[in-house]
N, C-alpha and C positions, 0 to 999 in steps of 0.2 A: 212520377218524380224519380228521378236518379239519388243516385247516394252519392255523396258527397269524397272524395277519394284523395289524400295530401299528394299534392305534385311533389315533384324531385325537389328539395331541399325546404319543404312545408315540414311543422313537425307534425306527426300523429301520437294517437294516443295510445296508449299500453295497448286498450284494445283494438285498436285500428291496425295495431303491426301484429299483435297475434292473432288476426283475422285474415291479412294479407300473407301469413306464413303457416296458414291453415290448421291456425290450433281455435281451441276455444278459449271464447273469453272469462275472462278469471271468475266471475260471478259463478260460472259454472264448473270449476279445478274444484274438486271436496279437497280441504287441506289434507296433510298426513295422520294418518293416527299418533296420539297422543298432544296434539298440536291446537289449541283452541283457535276456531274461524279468521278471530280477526288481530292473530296474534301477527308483526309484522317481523323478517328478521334481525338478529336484536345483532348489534355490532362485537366481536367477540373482544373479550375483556383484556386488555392489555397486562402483563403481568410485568411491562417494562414501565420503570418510572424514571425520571430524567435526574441527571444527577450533575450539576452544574461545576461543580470543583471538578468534580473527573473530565466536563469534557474540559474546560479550560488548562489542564494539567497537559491532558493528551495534546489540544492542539497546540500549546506551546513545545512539546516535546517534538511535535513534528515540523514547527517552524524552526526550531533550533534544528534540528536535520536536518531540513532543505539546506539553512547556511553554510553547517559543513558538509555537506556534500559537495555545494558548488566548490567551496576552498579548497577542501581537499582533493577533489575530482580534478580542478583546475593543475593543484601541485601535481598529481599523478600523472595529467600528459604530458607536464617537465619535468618527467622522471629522475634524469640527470642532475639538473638542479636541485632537486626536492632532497636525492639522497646524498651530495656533496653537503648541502646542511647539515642534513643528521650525523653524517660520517663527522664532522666539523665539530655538533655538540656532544659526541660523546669519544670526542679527542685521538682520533682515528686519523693514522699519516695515511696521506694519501688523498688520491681522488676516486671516483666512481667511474671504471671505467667500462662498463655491461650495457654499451649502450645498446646495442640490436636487442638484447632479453627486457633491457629497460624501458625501454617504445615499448616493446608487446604487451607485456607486466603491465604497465604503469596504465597502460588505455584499457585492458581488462579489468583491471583494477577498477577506474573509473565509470566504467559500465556496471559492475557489480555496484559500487556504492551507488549510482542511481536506479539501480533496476530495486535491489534491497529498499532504500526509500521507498517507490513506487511502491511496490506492494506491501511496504510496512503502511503505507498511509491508507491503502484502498482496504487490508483489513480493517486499522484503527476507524478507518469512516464507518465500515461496515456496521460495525458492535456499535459506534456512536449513535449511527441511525435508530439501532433495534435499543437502544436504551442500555446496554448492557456495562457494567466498565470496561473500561477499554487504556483507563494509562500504560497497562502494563507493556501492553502490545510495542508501542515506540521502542518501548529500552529493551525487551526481547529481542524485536527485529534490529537496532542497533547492537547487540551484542554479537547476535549472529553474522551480519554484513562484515563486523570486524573483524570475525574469527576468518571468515571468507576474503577478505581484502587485504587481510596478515597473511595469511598463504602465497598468496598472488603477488605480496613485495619482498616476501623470502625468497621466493624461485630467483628472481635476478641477482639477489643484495648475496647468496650464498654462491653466485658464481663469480663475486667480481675480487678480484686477486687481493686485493687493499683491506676489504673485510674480511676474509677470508685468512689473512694473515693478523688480524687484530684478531678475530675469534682464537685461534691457535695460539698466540703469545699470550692471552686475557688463560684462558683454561689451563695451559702449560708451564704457568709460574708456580 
């Protein structure tokens, strides 16, 4: 009589595939020392417990990011318009006239606020995964993207003549 053998996509048994990949079957492995025979291994204890308010805290922190990210991503590739506003709200004659540094700015700019999201969320997921808290993470990474995103709209706004002379009258009185 032959033995019995699983074809290609049949299951076999624990021992049937470590007999077919030339070990012995388990009946005959002596466990390791200190190990009782038929201890089986045990799943290691999680030290993460889940924490419900933190995550709902964090994902709201990060759905509210997404929002302004698009808004203000959006304003940033209309540079021009974005900063005739502000010049406008904080009573600045003139207009914004930087437009070539303002394209450049204003679309790095808005790559930085999505790339900053991006990886403020793939952290916050990360620690959410492993149970850890994780609200803090959003307003970190949002503080940073801003400090990084304020740089990138000063480099234009300090070269455009209009601001540049309200700065100087504002300091010089």
């Amino acid at each position: 009589m032959t033995e019995y053998r699983p074809r290609y996509g049949e299951l076999a048994t624990l021992d049937e595939q470590r007999r077919a990949a030339g070990l012995p079957p388990l009946s005959e492995v002596a466990p390791p020392p200190g190990e009782p025979a038929s201890a089986t291994p045990a799943a290691p204890a999680s030290s993460a417990r889940p924490h419900p308010v933190d995550r709902f805290v964090t994902i709201a922190l990060l759905a509210y990011g997404l929002i302004n990210v698009v808004m203000t991503g959006l304003s940033y590739l209309d540079f021009p318009t974005a900063m005739n506003e502000v010049m406008g709200v904080l009573g600045i004659d003139g207009e914004f006239t930087n437009y070539a540094q303002g394209a450049l700015w204003g679309t790095i700019a808005a790559v930085v606020l999505a790339v900053g999201w991006a990886l403020t969320a793939f952290l916050s997921i990360r620690r959410l995964r492993s149970g850890r808290i994780s609200w803090w993470l959003p307003v970190v990474g949002a503080f940073a993207t801003l400090v990084v995103t304020s740089i990138c709209i000063a480099i234009p706004m300090m070269g455009d003549p209009a601001f540049v002379a309200f700065l100087t009258s504002t300091t010089g009185s």
